[in-house]
N, C-alpha and C positions, 0 to 999 in steps of 0.2 A: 280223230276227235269225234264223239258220240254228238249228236244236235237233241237237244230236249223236243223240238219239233215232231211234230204227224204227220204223215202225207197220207191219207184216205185219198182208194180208186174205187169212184162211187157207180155205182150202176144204177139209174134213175127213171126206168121204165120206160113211161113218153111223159113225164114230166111233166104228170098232174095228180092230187093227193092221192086220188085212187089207185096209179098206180105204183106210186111209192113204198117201198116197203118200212115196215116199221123200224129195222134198221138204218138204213136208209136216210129215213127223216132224221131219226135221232141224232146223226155223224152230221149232217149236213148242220142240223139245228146247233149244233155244237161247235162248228169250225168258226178259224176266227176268218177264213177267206175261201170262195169257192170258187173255183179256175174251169172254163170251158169254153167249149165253142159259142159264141156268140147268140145264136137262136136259140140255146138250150140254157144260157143266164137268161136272158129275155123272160123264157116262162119259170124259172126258178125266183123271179126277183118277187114275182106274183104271189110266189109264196112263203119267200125270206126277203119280204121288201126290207126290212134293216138291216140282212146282212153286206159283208163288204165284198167286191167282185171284182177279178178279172177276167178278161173274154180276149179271143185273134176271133180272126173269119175262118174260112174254108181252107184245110191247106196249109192249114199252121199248125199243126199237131207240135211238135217238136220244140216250136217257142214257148205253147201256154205248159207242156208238160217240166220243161227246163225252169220256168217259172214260178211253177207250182214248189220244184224241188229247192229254190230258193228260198220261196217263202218259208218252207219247214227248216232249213237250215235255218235260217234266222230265227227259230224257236218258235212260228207259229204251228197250229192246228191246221192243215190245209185239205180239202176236198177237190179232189180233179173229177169231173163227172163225164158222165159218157151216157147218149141212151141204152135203151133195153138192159143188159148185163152189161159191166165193164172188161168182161172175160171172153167175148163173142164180138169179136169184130168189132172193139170198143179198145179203152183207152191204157187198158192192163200190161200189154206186153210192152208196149213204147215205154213205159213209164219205169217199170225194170230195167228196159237194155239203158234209158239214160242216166239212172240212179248210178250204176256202175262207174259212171264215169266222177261222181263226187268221191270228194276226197275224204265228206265227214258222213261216218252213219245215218240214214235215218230211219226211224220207226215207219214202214211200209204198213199196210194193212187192204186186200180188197176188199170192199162190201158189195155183194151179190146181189143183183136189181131185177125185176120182170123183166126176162128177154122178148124179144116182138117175136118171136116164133109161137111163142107161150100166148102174146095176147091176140096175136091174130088168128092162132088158129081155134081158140076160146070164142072168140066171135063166129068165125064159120062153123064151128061144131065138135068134131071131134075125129078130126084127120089125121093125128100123129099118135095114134091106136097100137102102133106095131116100129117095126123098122125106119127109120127116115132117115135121108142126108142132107145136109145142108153146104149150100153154096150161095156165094158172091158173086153175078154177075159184074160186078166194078175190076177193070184195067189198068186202075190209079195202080194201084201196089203190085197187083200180079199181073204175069207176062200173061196176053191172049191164049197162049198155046198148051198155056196149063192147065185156063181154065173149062177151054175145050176139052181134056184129055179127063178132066174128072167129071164133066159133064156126060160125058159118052160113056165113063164106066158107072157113074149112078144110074143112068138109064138104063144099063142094061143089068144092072143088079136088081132092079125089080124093086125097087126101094121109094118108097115116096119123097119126095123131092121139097125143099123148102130153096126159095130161091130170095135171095138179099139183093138190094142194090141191082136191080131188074135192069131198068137203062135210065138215061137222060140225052139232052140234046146232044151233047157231043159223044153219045156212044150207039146211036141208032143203027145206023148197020151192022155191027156190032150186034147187038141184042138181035135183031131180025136173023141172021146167022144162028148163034144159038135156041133162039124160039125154035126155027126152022128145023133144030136136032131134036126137040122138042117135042114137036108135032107129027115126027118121021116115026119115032117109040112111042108115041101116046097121044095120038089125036082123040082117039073114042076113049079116055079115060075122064075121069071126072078131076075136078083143079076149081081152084077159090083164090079170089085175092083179096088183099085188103090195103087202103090207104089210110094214111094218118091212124091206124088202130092204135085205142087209147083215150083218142083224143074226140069225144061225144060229138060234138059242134063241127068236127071237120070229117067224121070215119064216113068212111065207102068200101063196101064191099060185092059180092059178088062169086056168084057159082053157076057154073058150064061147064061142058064138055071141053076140053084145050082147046082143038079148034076153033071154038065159040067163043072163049074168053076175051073180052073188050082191050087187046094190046095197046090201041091209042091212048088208052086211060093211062096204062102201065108209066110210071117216075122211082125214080130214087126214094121215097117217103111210101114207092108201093111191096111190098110181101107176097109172093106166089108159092101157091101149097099145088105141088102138082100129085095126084095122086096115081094110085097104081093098079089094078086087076079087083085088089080086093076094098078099092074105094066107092062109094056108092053116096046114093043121096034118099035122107032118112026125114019127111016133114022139115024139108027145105035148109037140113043141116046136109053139111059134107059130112060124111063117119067112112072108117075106113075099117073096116071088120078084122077084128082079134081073131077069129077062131073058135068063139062059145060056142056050144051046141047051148038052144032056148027053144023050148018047143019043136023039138023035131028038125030043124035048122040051123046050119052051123051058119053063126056070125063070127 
């Protein structure tokens, strides 16, 4: 049996108008119910205070996404929302493997959102110029040993580095271990981080040598662009050089 119902997997940047897209807004403006983590209704209500919500906490992925898929079975329009993109480490693949397990169709659709790669590294300047890889520091979902083994082949692929989910309280040694592969390939290269990017009132950022880079700051809300040989610092931006030739110098 087909559900008249929607389910939108919304990607919603950091979850302020700016950085919403104008897709985005219009799906969200549109639903009759918006499903999510708990901090990320909070700043949404701010901006759809009449619409109607549900929220879990941390760790409940799989209740509010089953939830969502209810609501659409029962014929609503529903938005599940995620930060940055919904497609990056966000709410998109969970939302698929549980849909499969309904027994009545539903109208799926993702909508694409400013990924934090995109806004932080906009803030620091212009460090994803060329090549980059990205990685998750978080152990919640992957096993340690994996994400060691992709950590040591980006590092030595020469590749500039974005790093997610850096540490938190319960993963510090953890993180000091990977820093430490870190700083073994790329102590003298240049790196930028940023916290809450997005978000005016709360951003921090910051550019040094890896070495250098303020660790204690480093959280889960924080973004590290580690760069690579041909990263440099240009009028207090990170840039990481293309290859132009400009006046007799290749950038």
């Amino acid at each position: 049996m087909h559900s008249k119902g929607k389910l939108y997997i919304v990607g919603c940047g950091a979850f302020t108008l700016e950085t919403l897209t104008y897709g985005a807004y219009e799906v969200l403006k549109n639903s009759d119910i918006i499903v999510g983590y708990k901090k990320y209704i909070d700043e949404l209500k701010k901006i759809f205070p009449s619409k109607h919500f549900y929220s879990t906490g941390m760790k409940q992925e799989k209740e509010r996404v089953k939830k969502a898929i209810n609501f659409a079975k029962e014929g609503k329009i529903v938005s599940i929302v995620s930060s940055g993109d919904s497609g990056i480490y966000g709410m998109a693949g969970l939302t698929f493997e549980l849909s499969k397990e309904s027994n009545t169709e539903i109208d799926i659709k993702v909508i694409p959102g400013l990924p934090a790669l995109s806004i932080c590294s906009s803030l620091l300047g212009a460090p994803l110029m060329n090549d980059f890889a990205v990685i998750s520091f978080s152990n919640l979902l992957t096993k340690e040993e994996f994400i060691i083994k992709r950590l040591e082949t980006f590092l030595e692929s020469g590749a500039v580095i974005v790093i997610y989910n850096p540490t938190s309280k319960g993963r510090t040694d953890f993180f000091k271990k990977l820093w430490g592969m870190v700083c073994e390939k790329r102590k003298e290269c240049w790196a930028g981080y940023v916290k809450h990017g997005g978000k005016q009132s709360l951003e921090e950022k910051g550019i040094a040598k890896v070495e250098n880079l303020p660790c204690e700051r480093f959280d889960m809300n924080t973004l590290i662009i580690v760069g690579n040989e041909d990263t440099t610092v240009i009028d207090n931006f990170l840039v990481t050089k293309r290859g132009y030739h400009i006046e007799g110098e290749t950038l």
